[in-house]
N, C-alpha and C positions, 0 to 999 in steps of 0.2 A: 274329451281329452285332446291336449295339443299336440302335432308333432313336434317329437325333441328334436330333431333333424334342423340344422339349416338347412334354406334354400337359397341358394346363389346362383344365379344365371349361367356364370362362366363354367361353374363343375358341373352340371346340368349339360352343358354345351358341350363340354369333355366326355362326359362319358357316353353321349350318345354317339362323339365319334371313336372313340373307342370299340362299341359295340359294333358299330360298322364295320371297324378293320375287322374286330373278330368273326363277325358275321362272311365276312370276304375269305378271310385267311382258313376256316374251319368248313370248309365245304364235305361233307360226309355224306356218302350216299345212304336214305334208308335203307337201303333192305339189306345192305351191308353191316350198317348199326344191329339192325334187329337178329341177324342171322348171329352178329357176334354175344348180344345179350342174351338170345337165347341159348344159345351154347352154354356159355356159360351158368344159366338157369340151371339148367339141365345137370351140369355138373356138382353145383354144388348141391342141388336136391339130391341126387344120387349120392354121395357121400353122406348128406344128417341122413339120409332114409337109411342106408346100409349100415354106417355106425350105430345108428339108435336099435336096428333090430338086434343086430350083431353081440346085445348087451341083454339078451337075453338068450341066448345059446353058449356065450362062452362061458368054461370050466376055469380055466386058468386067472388067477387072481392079475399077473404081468399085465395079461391080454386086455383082460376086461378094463381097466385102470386106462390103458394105450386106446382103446374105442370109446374110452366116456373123454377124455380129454380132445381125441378129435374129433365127436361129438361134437361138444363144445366150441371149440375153436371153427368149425364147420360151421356150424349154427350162427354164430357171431358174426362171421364172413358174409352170411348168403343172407343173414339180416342188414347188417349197416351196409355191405352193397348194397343191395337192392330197395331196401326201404328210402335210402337217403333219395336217389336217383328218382323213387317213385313219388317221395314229400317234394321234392322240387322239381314236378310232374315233366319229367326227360321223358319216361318211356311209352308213355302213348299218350296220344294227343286232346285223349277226352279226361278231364281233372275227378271227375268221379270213379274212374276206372280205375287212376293213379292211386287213389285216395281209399279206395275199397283194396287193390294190391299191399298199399302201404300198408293198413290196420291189419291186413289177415297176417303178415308175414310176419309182425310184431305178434300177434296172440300167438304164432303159431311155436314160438319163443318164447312165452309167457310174458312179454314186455308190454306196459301198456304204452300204446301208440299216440295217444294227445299228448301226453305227460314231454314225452320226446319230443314232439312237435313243439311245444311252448317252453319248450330249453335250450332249443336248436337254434 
């Protein structure tokens, strides 16, 4: 199959220096990155893990309704964060690792994860 993509030299030449400036301009220390995406992890695990229990102890019809919804909205959060970032292997440096993060986070969502990929 061909690429549908032109190739032209000069956009070619453009964006490599583009990439440069951004490469210059975006200087981020790991372990800075990683302490912020972990945190963050963390957070929104704690939240689907506490709503999702929490939807089997509460009596109150309000309640139960207000923890499936942020449930939900939690869920959707701590997937398309994380998964996006993981399919265009940001968060660790080895692409099997990304790739194995990606799929579990989608099942664990009941989402299938090539489906997304090949839509993306």
């Amino acid at each position: 199959m061909r690429d549908k993509h032109l190739h032209i030299d000069e956009d070619s030449e453009l964006l490599k220096k583009i990439y440069r400036e951004v490469d210059l301009q975006l200087v981020m220390k790991r372990g800075y990155f990683f302490r912020k995406i972990l945190f963050k992890f963390i957070l929104y695990f704690f939240v689907v893990c506490v709503s999702y229990i929490s939807l089997y102890f509460i009596k109150s019809s309000l309640l139960f309704l207000s923890c499936f919804v942020l449930y939900g909205f939690a869920s959707l959060l701590f997937a398309f964060n994380f998964s996006h970032d993981f399919s265009h292997n940001t968060i660790f440096r080895n692409r099997n690792l990304n790739n194995f993060c990606f799929i579990a986070i989608y099942a664990l969502i009941g989402a299938h994860a090539e489906a997304w990929k090949l839509r993306h």
